[in-house]
Biopython code that builds the backbone (N, CA, C, O; Angstrom):
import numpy as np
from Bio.PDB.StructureBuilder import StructureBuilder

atoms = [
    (1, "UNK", "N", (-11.513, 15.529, -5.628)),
    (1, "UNK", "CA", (-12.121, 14.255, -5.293)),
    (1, "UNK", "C", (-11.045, 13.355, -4.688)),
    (1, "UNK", "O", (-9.965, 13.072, -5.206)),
    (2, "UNK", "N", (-11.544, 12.929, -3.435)),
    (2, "UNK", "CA", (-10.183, 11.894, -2.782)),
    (2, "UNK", "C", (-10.208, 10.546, -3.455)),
    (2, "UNK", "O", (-11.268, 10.025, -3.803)),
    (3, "UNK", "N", (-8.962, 9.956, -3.644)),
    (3, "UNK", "CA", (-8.780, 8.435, -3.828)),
    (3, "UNK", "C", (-9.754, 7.501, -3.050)),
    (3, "UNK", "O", (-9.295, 7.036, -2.007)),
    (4, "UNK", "N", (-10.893, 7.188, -3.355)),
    (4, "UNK", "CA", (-11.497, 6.275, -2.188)),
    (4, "UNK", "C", (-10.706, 5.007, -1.425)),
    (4, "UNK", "O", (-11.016, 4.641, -0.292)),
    (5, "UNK", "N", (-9.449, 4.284, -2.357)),
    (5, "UNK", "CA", (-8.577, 3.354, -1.966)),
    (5, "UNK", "C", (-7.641, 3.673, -0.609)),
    (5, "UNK", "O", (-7.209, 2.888, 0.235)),
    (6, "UNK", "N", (-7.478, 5.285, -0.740)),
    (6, "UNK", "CA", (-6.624, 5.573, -0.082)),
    (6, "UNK", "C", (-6.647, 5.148, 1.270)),
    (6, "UNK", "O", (-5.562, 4.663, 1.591)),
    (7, "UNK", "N", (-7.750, 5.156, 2.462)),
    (7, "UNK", "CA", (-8.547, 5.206, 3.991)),
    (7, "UNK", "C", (-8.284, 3.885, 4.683)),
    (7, "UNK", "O", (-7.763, 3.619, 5.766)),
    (8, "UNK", "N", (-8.968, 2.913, 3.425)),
    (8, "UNK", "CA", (-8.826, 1.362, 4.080)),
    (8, "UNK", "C", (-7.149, 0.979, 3.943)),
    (8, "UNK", "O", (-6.496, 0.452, 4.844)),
    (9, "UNK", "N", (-6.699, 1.316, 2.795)),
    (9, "UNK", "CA", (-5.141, 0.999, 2.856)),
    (9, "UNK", "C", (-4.386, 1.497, 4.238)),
    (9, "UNK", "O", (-3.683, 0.760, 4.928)),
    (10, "UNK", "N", (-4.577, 2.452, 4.426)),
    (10, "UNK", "CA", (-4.080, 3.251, 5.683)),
    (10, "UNK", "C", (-4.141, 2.510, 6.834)),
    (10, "UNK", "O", (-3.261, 2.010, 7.534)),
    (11, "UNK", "N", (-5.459, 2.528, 6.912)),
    (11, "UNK", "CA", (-5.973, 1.960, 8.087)),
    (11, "UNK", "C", (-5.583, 0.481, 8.583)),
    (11, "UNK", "O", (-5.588, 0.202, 9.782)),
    (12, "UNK", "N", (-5.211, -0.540, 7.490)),
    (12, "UNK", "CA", (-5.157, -1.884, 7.560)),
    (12, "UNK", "C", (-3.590, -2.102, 8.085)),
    (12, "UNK", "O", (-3.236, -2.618, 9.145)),
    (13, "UNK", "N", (-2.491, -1.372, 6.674)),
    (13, "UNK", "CA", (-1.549, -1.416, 6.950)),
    (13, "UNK", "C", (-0.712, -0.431, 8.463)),
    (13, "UNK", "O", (0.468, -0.458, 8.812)),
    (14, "UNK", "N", (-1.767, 0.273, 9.005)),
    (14, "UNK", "CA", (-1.336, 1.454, 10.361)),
    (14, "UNK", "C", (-1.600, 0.027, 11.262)),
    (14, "UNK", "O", (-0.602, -0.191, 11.948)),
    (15, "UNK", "N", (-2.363, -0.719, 11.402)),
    (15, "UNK", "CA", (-2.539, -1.599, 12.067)),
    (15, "UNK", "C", (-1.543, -2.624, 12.143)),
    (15, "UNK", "O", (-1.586, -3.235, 13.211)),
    (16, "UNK", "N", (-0.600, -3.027, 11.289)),
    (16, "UNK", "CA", (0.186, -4.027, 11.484)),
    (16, "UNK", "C", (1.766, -3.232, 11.830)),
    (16, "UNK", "O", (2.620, -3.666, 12.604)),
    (17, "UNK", "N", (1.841, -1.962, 11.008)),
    (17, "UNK", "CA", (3.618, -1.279, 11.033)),
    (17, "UNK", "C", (3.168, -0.177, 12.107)),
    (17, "UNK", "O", (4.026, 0.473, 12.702)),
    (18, "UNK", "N", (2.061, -0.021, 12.295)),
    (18, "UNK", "CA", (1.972, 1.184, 13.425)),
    (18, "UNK", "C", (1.489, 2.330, 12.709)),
    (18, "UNK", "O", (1.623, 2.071, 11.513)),
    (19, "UNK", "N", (0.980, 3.498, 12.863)),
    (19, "UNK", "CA", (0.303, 4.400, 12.208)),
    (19, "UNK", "C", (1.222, 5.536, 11.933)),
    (19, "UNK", "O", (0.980, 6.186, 10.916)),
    (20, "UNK", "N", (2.281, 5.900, 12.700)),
    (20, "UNK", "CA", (2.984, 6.449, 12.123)),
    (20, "UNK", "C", (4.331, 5.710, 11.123)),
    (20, "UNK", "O", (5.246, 6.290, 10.538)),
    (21, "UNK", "N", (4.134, 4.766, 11.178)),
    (21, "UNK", "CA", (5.051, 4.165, 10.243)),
    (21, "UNK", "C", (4.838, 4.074, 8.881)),
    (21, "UNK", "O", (5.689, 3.765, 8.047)),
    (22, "UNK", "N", (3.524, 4.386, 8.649)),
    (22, "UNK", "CA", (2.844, 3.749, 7.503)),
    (22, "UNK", "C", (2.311, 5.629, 6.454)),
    (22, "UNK", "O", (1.657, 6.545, 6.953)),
    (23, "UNK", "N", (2.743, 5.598, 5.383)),
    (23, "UNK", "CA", (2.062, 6.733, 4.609)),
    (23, "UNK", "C", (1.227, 6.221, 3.164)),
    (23, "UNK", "O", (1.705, 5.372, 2.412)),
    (24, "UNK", "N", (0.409, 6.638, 3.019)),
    (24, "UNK", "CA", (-0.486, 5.880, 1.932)),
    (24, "UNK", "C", (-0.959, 7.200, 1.219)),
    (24, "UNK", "O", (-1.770, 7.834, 1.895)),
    (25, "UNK", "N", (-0.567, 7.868, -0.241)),
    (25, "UNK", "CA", (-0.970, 8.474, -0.845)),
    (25, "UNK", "C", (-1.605, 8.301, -2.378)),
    (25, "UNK", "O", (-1.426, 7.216, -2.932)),
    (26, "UNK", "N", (-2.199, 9.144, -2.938)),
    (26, "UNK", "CA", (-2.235, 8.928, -4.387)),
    (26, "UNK", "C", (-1.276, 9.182, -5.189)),
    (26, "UNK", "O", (-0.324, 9.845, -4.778)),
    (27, "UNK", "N", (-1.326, 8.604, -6.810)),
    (27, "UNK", "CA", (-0.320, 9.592, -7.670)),
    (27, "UNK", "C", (-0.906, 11.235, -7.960)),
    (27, "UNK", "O", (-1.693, 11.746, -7.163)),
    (28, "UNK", "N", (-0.531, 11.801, -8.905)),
    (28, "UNK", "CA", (-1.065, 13.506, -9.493)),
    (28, "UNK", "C", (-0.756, 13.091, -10.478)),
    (28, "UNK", "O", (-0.067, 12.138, -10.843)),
    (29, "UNK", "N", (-1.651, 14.345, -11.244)),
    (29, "UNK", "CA", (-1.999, 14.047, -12.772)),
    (29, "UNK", "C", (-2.449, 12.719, -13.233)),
    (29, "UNK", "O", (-3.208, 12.027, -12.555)),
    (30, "UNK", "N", (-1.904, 12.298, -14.583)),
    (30, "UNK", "CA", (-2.402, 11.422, -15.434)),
    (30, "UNK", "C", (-2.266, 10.234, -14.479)),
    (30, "UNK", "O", (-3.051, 9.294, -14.602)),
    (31, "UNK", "N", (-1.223, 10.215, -13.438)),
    (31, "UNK", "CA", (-1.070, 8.614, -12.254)),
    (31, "UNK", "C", (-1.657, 8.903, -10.873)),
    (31, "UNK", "O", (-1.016, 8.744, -9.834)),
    (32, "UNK", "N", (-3.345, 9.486, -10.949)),
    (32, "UNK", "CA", (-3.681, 9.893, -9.847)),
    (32, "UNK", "C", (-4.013, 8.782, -8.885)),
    (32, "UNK", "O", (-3.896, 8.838, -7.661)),
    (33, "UNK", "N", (-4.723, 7.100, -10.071)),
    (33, "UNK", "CA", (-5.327, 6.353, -9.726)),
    (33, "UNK", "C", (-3.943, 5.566, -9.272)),
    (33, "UNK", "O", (-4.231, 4.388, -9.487)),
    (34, "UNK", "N", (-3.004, 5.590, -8.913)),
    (34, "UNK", "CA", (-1.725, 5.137, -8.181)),
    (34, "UNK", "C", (-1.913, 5.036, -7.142)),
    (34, "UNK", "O", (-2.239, 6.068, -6.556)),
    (35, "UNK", "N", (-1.821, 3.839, -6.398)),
    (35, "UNK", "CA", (-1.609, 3.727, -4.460)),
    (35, "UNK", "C", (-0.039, 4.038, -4.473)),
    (35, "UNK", "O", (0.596, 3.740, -5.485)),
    (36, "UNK", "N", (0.590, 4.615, -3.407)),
    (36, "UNK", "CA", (2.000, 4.862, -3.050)),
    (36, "UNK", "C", (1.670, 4.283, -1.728)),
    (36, "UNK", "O", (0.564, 4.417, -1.205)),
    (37, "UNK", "N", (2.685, 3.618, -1.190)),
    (37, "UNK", "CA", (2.332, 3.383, 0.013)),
    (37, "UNK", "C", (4.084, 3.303, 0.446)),
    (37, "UNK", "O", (4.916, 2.531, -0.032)),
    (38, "UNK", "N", (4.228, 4.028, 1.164)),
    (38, "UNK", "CA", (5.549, 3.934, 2.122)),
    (38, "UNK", "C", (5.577, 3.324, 4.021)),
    (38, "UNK", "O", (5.155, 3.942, 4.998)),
    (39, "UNK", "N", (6.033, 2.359, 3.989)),
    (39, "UNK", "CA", (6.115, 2.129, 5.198)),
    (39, "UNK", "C", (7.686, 1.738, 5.905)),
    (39, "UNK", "O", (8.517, 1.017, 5.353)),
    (40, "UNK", "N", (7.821, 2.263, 6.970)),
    (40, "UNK", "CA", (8.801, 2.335, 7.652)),
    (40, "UNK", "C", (8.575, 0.992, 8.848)),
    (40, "UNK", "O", (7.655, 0.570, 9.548)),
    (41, "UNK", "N", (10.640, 0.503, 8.466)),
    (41, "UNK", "CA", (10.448, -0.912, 9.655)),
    (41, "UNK", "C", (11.715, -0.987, 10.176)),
    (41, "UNK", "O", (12.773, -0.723, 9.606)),
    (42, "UNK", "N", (11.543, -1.347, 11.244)),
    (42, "UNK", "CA", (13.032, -2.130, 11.937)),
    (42, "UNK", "C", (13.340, -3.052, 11.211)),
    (42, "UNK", "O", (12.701, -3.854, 10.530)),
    (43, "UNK", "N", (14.991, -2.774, 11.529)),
    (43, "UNK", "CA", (15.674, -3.917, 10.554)),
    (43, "UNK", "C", (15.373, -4.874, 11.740)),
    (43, "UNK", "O", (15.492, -4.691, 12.952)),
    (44, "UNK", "N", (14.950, -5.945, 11.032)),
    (44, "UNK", "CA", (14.949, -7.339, 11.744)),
    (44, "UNK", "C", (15.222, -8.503, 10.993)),
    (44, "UNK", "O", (15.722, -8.520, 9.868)),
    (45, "UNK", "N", (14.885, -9.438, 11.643)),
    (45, "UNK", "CA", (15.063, -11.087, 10.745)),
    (45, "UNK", "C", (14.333, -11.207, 9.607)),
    (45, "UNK", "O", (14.814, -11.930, 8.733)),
    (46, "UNK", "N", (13.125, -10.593, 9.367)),
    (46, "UNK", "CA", (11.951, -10.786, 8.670)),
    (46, "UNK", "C", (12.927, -9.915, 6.920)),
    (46, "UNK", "O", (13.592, -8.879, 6.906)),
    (47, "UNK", "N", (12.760, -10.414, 6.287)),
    (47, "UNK", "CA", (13.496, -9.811, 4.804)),
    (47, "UNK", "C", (12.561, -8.926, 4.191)),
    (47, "UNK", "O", (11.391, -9.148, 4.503)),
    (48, "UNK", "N", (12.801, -7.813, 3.260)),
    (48, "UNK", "CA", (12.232, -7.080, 3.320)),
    (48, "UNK", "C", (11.115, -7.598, 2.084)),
    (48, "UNK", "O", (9.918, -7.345, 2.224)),
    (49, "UNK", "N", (11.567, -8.262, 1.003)),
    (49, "UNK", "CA", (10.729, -9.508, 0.314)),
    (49, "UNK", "C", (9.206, -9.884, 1.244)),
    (49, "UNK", "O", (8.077, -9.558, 0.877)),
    (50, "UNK", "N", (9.458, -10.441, 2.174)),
    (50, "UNK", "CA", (8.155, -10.987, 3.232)),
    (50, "UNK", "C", (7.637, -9.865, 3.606)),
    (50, "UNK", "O", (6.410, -9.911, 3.687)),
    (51, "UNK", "N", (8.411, -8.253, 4.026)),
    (51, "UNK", "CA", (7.227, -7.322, 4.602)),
    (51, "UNK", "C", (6.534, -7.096, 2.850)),
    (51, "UNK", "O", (5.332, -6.949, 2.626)),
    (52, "UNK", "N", (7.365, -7.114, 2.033)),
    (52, "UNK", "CA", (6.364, -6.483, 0.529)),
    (52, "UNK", "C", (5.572, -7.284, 0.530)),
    (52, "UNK", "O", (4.478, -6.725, 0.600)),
    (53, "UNK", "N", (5.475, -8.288, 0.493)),
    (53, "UNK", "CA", (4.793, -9.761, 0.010)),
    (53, "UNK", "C", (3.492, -9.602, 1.189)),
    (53, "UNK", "O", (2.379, -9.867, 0.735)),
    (54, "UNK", "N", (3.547, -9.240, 2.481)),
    (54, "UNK", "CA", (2.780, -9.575, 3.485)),
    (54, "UNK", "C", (1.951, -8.031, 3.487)),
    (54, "UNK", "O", (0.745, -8.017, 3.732)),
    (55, "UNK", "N", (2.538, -7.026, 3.258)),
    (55, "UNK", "CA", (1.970, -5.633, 3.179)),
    (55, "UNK", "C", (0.757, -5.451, 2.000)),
    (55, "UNK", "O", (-0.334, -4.938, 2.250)),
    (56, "UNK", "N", (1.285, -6.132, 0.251)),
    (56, "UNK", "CA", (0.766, -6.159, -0.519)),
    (56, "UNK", "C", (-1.040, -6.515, -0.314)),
    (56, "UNK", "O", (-2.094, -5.885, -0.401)),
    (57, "UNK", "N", (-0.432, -8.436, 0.119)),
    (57, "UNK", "CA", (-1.690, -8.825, 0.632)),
    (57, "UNK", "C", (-2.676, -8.225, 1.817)),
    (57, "UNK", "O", (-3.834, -8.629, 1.918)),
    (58, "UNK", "N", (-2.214, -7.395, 2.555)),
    (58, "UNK", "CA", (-2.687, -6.819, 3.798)),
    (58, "UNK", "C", (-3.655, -5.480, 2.959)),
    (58, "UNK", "O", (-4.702, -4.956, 3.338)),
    (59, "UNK", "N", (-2.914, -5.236, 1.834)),
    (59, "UNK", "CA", (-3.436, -3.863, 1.155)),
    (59, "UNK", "C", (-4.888, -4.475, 0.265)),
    (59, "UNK", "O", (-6.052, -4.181, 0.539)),
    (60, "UNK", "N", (-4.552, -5.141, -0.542)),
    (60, "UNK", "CA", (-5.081, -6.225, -1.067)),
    (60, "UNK", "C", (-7.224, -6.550, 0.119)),
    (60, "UNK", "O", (-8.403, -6.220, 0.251)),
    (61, "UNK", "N", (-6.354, -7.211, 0.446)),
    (61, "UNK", "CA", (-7.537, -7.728, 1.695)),
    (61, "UNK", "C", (-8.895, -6.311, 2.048)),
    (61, "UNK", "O", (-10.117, -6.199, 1.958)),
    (62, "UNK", "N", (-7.653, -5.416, 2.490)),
    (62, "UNK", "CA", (-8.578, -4.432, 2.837)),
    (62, "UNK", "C", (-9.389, -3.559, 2.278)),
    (62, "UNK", "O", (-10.227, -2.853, 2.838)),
    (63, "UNK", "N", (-8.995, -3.650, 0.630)),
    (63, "UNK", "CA", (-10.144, -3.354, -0.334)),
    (63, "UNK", "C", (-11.162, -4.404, -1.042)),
    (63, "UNK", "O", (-12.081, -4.287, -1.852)),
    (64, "UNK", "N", (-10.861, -4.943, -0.696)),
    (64, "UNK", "CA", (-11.228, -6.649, -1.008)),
    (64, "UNK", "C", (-13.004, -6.608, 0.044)),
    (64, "UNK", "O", (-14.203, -6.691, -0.219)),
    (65, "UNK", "N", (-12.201, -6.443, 1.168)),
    (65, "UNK", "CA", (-13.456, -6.088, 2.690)),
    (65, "UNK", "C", (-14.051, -4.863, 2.497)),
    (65, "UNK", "O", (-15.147, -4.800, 3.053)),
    (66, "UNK", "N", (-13.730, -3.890, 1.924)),
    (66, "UNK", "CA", (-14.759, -2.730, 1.595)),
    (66, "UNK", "C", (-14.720, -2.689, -0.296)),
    (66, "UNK", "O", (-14.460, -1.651, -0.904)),
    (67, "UNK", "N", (-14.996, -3.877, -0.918)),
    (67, "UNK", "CA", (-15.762, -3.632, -2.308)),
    (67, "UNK", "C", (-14.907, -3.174, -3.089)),
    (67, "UNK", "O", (-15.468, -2.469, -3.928)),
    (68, "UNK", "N", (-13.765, -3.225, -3.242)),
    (68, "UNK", "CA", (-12.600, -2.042, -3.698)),
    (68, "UNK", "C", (-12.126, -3.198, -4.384)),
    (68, "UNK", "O", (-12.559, -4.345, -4.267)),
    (69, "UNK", "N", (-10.956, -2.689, -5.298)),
    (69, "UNK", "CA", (-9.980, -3.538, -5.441)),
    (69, "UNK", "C", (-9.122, -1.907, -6.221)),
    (69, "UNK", "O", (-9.633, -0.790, -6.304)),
    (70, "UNK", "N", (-8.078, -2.231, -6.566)),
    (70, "UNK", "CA", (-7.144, -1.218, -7.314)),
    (70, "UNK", "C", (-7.113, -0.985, -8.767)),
    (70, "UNK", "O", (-7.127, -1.968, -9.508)),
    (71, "UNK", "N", (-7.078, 0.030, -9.187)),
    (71, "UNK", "CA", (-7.129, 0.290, -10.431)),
    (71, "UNK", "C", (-6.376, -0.424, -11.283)),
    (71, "UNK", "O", (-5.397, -0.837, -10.662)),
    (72, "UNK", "N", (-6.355, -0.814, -12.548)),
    (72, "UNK", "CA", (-5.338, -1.315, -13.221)),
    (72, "UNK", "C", (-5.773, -0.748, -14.578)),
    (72, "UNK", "O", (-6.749, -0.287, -15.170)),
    (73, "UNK", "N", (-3.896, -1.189, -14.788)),
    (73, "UNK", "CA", (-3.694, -0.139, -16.547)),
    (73, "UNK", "C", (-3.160, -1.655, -17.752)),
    (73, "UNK", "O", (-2.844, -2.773, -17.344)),
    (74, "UNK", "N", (-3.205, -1.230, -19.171)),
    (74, "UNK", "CA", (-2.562, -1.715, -19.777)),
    (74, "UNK", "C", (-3.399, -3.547, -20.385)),
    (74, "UNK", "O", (-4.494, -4.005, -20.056)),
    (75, "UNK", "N", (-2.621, -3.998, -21.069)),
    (75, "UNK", "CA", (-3.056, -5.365, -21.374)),
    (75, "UNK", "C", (-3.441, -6.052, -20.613)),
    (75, "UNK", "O", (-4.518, -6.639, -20.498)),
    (76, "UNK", "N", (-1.906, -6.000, -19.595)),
    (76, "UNK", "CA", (-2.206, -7.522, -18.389)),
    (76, "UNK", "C", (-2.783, -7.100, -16.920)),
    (76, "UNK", "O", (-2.689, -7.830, -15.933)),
    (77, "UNK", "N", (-3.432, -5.731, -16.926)),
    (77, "UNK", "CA", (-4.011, -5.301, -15.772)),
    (77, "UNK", "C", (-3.709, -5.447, -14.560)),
    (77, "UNK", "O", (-4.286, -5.922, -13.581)),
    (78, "UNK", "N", (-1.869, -4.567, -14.913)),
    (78, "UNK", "CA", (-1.190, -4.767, -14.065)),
    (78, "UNK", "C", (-1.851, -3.456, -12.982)),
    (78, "UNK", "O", (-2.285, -2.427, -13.500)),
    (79, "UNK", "N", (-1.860, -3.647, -11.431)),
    (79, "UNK", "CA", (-2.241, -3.045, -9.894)),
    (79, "UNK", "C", (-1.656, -1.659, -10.058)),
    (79, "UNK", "O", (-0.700, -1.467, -10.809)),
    (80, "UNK", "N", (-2.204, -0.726, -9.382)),
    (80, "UNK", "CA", (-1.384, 0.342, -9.750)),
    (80, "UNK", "C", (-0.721, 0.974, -8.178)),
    (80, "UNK", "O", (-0.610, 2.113, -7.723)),
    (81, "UNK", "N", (-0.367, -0.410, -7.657)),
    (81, "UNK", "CA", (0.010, -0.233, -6.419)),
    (81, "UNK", "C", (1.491, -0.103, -6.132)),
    (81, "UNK", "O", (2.032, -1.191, -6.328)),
    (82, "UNK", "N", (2.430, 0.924, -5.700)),
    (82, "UNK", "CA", (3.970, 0.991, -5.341)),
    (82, "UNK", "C", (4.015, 1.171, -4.085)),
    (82, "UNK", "O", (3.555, 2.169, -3.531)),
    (83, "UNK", "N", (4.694, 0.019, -3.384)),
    (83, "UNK", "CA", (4.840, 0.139, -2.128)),
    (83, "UNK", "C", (6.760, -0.064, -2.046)),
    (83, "UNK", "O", (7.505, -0.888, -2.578)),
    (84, "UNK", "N", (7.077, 1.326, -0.956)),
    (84, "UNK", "CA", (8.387, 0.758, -0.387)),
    (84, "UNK", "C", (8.457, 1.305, 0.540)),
    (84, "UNK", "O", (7.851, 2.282, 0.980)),
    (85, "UNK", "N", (9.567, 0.419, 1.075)),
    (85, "UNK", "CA", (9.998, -0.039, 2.311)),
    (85, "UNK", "C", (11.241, 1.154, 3.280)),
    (85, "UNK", "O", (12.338, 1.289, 2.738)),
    (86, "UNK", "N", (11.069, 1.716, 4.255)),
    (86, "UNK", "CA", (12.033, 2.671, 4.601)),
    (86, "UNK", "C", (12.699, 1.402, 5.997)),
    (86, "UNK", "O", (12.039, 0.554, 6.598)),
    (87, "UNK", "N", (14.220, 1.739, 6.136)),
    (87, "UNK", "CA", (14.514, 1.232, 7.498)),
    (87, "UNK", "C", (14.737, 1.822, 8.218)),
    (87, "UNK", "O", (15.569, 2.610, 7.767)),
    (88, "UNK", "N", (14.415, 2.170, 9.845)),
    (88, "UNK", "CA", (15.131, 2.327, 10.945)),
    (88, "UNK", "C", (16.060, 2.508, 11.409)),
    (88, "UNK", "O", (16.682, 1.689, 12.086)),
    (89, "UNK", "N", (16.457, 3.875, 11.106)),
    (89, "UNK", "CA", (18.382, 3.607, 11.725)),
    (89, "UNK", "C", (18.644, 2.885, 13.180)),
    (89, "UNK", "O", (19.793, 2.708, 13.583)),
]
sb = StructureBuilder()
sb.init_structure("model")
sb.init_model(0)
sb.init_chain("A")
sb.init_seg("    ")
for serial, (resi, resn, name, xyz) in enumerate(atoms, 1):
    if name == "N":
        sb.init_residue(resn, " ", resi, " ")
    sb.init_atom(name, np.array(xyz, "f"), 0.0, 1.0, " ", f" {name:<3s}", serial, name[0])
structure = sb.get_structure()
């Protein structure tokens, strides 16, 4: 059974870093309901703080627009979203 989160994440964030920049998988096993999201950027002015911060919400949004939102674990229903950042040599 695929991650249904997985498609719109892809799709939203391929749109802003470019489609090959961008990889969006699940976890396995017991952390299947995990977003991974790796995206690749030029080093630029922009800190890498503002692409997490701006990617998050971009991820955010686009399950938001298709009925979704992300799984969450634990007391404080913390996101089960890990996103990082690769640079550009």
């Amino acid at each position: 059974m695929a991650n249904k989160l997985i498609r719109p994440i892809k799709k939203a964030l391929a749109k802003e870093y470019g489609y090959k920049n961008v990889s969006v998988v699940n976890g396995s096993g017991t952390a299947w309901g995990w977003v991974d999201a790796t995206i690749t950027v030029d080093k630029n002015d922009t800190t890498d703080s503002e692409i997490i911060e701006n990617a998050t919400t971009i991820a955010r949004e686009a399950l938001r627009k298709n009925g979704l939102k992300f799984y969450t674990y634990g007391i404080n229903d913390t996101e089960e979203f890990l996103l990082n950042l690769k640079h550009k040599n």
